[in-house]
C-alpha positions in Angstrom: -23.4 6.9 -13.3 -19.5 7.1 -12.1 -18.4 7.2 -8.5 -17.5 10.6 -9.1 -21.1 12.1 -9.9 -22.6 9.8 -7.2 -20.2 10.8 -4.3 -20.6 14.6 -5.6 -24.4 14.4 -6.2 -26.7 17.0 -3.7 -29.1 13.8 -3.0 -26.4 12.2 -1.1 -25.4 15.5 0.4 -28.9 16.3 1.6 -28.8 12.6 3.2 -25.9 13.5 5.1 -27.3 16.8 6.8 -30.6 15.3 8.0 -29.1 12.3 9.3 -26.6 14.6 11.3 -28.8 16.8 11.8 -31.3 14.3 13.7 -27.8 12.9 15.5 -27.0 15.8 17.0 -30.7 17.0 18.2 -30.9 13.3 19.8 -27.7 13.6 21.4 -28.3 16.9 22.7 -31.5 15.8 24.2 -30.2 13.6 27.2 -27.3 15.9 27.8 -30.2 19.1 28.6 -31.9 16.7 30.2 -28.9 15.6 32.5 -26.4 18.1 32.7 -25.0 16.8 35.8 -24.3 13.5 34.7 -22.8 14.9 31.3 -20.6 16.9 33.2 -19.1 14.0 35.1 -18.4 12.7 31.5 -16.8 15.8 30.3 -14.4 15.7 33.9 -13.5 11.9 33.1 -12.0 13.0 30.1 -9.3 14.8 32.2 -8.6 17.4 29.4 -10.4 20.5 30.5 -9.6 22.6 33.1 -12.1 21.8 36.8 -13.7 25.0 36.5 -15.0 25.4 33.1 -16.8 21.6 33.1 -20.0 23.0 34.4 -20.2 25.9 31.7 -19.4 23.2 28.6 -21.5 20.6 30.5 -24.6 23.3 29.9 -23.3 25.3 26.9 -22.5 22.3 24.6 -25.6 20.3 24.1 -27.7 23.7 23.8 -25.2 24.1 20.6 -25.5 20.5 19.5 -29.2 21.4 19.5 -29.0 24.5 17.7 -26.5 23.1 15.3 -28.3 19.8 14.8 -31.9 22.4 14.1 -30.5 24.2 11.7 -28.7 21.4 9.8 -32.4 20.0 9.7 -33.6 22.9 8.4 -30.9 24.0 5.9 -30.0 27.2 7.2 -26.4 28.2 7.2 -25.8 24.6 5.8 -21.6 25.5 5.5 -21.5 27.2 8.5 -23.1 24.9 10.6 -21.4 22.0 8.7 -18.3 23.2 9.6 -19.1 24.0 13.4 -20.6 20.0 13.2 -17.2 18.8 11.7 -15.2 20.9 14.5 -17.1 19.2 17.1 -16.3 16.4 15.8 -13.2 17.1 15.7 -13.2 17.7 19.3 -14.5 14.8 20.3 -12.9 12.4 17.9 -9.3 14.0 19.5 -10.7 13.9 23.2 -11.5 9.8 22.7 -8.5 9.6 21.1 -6.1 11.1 23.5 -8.1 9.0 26.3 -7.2 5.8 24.5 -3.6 6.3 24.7 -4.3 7.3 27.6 -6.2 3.7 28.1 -8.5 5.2 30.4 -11.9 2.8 30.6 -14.2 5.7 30.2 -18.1 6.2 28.5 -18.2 7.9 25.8 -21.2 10.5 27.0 -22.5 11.2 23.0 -25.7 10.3 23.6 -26.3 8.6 27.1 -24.1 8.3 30.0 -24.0 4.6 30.5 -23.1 3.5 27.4 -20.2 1.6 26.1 -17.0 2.8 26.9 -14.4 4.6 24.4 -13.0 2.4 21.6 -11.5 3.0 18.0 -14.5 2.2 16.6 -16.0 5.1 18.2 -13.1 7.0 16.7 -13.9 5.4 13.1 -17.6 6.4 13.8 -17.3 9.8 14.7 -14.1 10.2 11.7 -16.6 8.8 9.1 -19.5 11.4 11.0 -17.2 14.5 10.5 -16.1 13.8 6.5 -20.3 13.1 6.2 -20.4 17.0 7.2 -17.7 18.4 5.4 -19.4 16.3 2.2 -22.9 17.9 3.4 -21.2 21.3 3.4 -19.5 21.2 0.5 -22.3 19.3 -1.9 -25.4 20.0 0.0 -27.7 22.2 -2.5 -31.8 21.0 -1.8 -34.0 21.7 0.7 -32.1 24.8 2.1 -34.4 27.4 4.0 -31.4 29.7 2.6 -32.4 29.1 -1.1 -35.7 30.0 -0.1 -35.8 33.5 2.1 -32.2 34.3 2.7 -30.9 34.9 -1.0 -29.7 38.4 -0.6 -27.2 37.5 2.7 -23.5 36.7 2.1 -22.5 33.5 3.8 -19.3 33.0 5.4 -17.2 31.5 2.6 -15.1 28.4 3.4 
């Protein structure tokens, strides 16, 4: 079997989601649990405006959660792979920008005192978003979509 077929093949694809998937309902977890201290995270970063770090400090693990659901479950697998990658987007650029910025602060994905921001976090969460674009471009087994949602037209990408 080339490279090609093995990078391309659904099995690997389907590898991908659930291991997201399972990475983003854990990470959501502590953040519902402790929205206060997540918040404090998100105002470390410096990049959001005072007033809205309550509002993403509640709204954002609730759509981790969602999103990390219904990666598990194989619904929407392209749209939710592509709201996982633009997360990760977000926070690969908000580490990012705070390493230029050499500012020594935790990195709040899944607890609050963990280690603080390196490039390795920004390799890790790089490698984490192609993993969902490959999932949302390859991903074809164990879809609930395949199953009971045949007739509805998915948002193409």
């Amino acid at each position: 079997m080339n490279i090609t077929r093995l990078l391309s093949h659904p099995l690997l694809a389907l590898i991908f989601r659930l291991y997201l998937g399972g990475l983003f309902v854990y990470a959501s977890m502590y953040k519902i649990n402790y929205a206060a201290e997540f918040a404090e995270t998100i105002a470390s970063y410096q990049l959001v405006p005072w007033w809205s770090v309550n509002f993403l400090a509640v709204a954002m693990p609730w759509f981790e959660l969602v999103c990390g659901l219904l990666f598990l479950a194989g619904v929407r697998v392209r749209t939710v792979g592509l709201a996982v990658a633009g997360l990760l987007a977000m926070f690969t650029l908000a580490i990012f920008v705070n390493l230029l910025r050499d500012a020594p602060i935790s990195c709040g994905c899944f607890h609050s005192l963990e280690d603080a921001i390196s490039w390795r976090t920004v390799v890790r969460d790089l490698a984490w978003m192609a993993m969902a674009l490959h999932a949302t471009r390859f991903d074809s087994w164990l879809q609930l979509d395949k199953l009971f949602l045949q007739g509805f037209k998915e948002i193409e990408a």
